[in-house]
N, C-alpha and C positions, 0 to 999 in steps of 0.2 A: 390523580389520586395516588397515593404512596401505598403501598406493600411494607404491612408490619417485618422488622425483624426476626419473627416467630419464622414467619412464611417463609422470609430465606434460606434459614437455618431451616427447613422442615426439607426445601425443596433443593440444595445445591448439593448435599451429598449423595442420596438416594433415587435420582430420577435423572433421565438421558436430558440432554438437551433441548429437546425438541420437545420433549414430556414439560421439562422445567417452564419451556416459555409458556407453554396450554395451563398450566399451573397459576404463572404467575399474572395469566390474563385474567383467569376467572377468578381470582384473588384481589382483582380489582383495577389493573393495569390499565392505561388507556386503549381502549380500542385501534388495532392500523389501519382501519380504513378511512378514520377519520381526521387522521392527518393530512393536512394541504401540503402543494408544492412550495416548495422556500424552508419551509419548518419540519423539525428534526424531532420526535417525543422526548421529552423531557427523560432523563433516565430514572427510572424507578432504584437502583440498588446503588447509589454513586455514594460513596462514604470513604474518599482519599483520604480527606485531612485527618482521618480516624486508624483505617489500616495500615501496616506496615508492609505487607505482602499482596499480590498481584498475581495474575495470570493474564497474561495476553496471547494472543491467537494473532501468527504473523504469519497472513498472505504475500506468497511471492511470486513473483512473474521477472521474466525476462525478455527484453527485447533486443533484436540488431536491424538499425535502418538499411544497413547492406549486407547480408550473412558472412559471416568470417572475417571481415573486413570493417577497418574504421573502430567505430562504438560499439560497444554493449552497455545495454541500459539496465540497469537490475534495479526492480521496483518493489516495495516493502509496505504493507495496509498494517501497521499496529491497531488490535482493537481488543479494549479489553472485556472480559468475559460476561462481567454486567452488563454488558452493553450492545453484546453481540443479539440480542433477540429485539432488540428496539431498532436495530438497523436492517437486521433484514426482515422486517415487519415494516418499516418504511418502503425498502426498496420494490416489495410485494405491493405493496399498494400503489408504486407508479406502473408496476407491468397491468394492474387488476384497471386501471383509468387506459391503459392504452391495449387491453383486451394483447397482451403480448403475453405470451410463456416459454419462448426460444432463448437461446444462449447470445447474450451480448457482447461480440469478439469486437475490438476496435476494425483489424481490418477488414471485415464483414459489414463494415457499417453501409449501409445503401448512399446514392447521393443525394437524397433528396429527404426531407422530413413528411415531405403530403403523400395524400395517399395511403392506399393499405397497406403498402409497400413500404413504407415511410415508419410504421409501427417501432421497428426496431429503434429508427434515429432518434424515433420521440423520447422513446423508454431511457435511452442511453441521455439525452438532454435532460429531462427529469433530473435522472440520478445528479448531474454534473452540477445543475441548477440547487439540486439539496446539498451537495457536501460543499456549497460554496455559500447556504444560506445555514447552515449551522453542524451537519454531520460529520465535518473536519474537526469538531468537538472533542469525538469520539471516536474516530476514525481517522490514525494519525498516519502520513503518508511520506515517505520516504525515497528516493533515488539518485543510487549512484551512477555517476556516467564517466564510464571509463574509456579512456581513448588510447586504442591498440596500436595505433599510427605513431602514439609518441615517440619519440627517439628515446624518452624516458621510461617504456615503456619496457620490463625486461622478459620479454617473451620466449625468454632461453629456458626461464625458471617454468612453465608450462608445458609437457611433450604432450598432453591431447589438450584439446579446445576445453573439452569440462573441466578439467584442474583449474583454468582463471576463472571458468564461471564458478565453481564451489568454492574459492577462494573469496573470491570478490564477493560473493554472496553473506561470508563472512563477514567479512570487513563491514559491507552493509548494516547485518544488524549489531555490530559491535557500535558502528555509529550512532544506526539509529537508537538504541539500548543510552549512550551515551548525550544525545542531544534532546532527543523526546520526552525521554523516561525519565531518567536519572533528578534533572532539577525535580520531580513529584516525589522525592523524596522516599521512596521504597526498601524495604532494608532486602527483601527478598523477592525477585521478580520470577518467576515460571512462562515459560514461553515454548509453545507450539508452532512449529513452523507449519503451515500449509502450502503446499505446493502444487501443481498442475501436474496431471501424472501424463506429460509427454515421454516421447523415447527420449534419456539422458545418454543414446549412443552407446550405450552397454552393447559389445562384442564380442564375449565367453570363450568361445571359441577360438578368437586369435588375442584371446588374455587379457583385454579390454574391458575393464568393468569400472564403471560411473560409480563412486562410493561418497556420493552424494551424504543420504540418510547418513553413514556412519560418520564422513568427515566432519557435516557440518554439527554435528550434536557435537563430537571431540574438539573442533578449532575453537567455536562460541564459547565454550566454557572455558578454555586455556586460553583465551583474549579477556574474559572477563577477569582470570586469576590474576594476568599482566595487570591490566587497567587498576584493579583493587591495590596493587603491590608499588604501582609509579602514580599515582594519583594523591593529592593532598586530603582533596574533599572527600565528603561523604559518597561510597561508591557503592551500588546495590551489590550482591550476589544475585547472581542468572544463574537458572537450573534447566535446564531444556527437557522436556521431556519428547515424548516420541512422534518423532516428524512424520506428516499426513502426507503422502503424494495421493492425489486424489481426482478423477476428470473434475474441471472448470466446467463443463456444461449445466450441472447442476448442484451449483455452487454459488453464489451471488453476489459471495463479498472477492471469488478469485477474479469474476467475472468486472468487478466494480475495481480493483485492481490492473487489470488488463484495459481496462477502458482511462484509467489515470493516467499510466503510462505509455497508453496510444496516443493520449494525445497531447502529451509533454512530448512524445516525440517528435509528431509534427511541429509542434511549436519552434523545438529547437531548430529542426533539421531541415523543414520547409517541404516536405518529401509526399505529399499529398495537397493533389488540387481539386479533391471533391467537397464542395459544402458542407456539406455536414462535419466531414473531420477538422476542416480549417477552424467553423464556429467553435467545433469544443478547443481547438488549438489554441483560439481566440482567448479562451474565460484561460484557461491555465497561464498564458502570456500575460494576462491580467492580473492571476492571482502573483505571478513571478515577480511583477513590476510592484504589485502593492507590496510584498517583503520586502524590497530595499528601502524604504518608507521605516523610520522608530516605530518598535510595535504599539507606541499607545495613538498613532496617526495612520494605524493600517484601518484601513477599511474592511476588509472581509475577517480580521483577527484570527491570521493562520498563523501567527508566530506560533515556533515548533510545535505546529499542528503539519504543516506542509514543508519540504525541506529539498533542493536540488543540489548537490557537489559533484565535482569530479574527481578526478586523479587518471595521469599525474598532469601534475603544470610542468614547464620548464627546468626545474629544479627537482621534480621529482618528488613533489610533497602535493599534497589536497588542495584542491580551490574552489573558492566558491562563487565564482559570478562567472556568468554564461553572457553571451548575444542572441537574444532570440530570434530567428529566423522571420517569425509569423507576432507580428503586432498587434493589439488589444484590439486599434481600430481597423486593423486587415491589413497594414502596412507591411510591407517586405522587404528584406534587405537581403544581398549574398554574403553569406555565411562565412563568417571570418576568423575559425579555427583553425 
């Protein structure tokens, strides 16, 4: 059932979020409970080819398969604002079928799915099972993998570890902004970064201060004035507004972020031999293998819905093809980075 245009406009300026979604159900929205596993709600307010502006809400996470060392994974959930109450109304109704209300951390995942113990793994298979049967829709996912070992790697230009993670962090959604976004044609895009309110290592005291929030709002928009000024084609304006550091525990779509790139890491890296993380390891190695496929012969149709680069290659420029570690059909190979 669709939600008049009245509704929209009655309920997007004047009411929280969470008010909004209670709004737009009793307005007629489909029920979450009644959506099955595989299937995604249809979106009630989707009107792209009509708008010219946007708001999306960009979850981030970061990961290191060795801390300080090797990779950093920086991981990116684009989802836009229409969209956000039909996903985590989804995601609510796989924890409400497996009686779960805990926080879903990749490496918390238990090893096994049976059991009451197992609750967690279900919950977390669910989710992976729906962004791969249509919530990749709506939910556009992004990561970059940077490799700190490279020789091309100029590690001079960093004196604390957070300088390459806000950096890189950057760079990220200047990407993602540019490969997700951009072809839907937006003339003005708004964007909230959400973030996971871990220590960013802030030391005050011996002068050390993480300026995370302020960097990245200043870097993002000075890459997008670059991008508008060296680009031919049609290029959005990005306006950021005020970055969320927020706990992941009760949060579903950081949580749903955190679980994407737990288990692109395994995939790549092979660094986990418990079950449960290998199977999710599994479906992302699959969705990995179906992108090098023309997108009209992909099967799960994650063209820039789903997205994995690094930097740097050789040369010191971007690349995009990986060796996955962990194979669709559980095959394994040593890792030839």
């Amino acid at each position: 059932m669709i939600v008049t245009k009245n509704v929209q406009r009655q309920t997007r300026y004047t009411l929280s979020p969470e008010a909004r979604c209670e709004a737009l159900a009793r307005a007629g929205g489909v029920e979450f409970g009644e959506v099955g596993e595989g299937k995604v709600m249809q979106s009630m307010l989707f009107d792209d080819n009509v708008r010219k502006t946007a708001h999306y809400l960009v979850f981030h996470d970061e990961s290191e398969p060795i801390p300080n060392k090797g990779w950093l994974l920086i991981g990116l959930l684009f989802v836009k604002e229409e969209h956000l109450c039909n996903i985590e109304g989804t995601l609510n109704y796989h924890r409400r079928q497996e009686n779960y209300d805990g926080e879903i951390h990749f490496c918390k995942l238990p090893k096994s799915f049976d059991g009451e113990f197992g609750a967690k793994a279900r919950v977390a298979r669910r989710w992976m099972r729906d962004y791969q049967g249509g919530m990749c829709q709506g939910a556009l996912f992004t990561c970059l993998a940077v490799n700190r070992a490279s020789p091309k790697f100029e590690r001079e230009r960093f004196k604390e570890d957070f300088h390459a993670y806000n950096r890189f962090t950057a760079m990220a959604i200047k990407a993602g902004v540019s490969y997700l976004l951009q072809p839907l044609g937006y003339d003005v895009i708004e964007l909230t970064v959400v973030s996971d309110g871990k220590d960013r290592k802030s030391r005050p005291m011996q002068g050390i201060v993480d300026n995370f929030e302020d960097y990245l709002h200043y870097r993002v928009e000075l890459d997008n004035m670059m991008a508008q000024l060296t680009t031919e084609r049609h290029y959005p304006t990005v306006k950021m507004q005020q970055i969320r550091v927020i706990s992941s525990e009760q949060n579903n779509l950081l949580q749903l972020t955190d679980l994407l790139l737990g288990s692109l890491q395994v995939a790549m890296f092979g660094i986990s031999n418990r079950p449960v993380k290998r199977e999710l390891a599994r479906m992302v190695s699959s969705w990995y293998q179906d992108l090098q496929r023309p997108p009209t012969k992909q099967q799960y149709k994650m063209h820039r819905k789903f997205n994995v680069w690094g930097f740097p290659d050789d040369q010191g420029k971007p690349f995009h093809h990986f060796s996955m570690a962990v194979y669709p059909n559980g095959a394994e190979q040593l890792l030839l980075f």
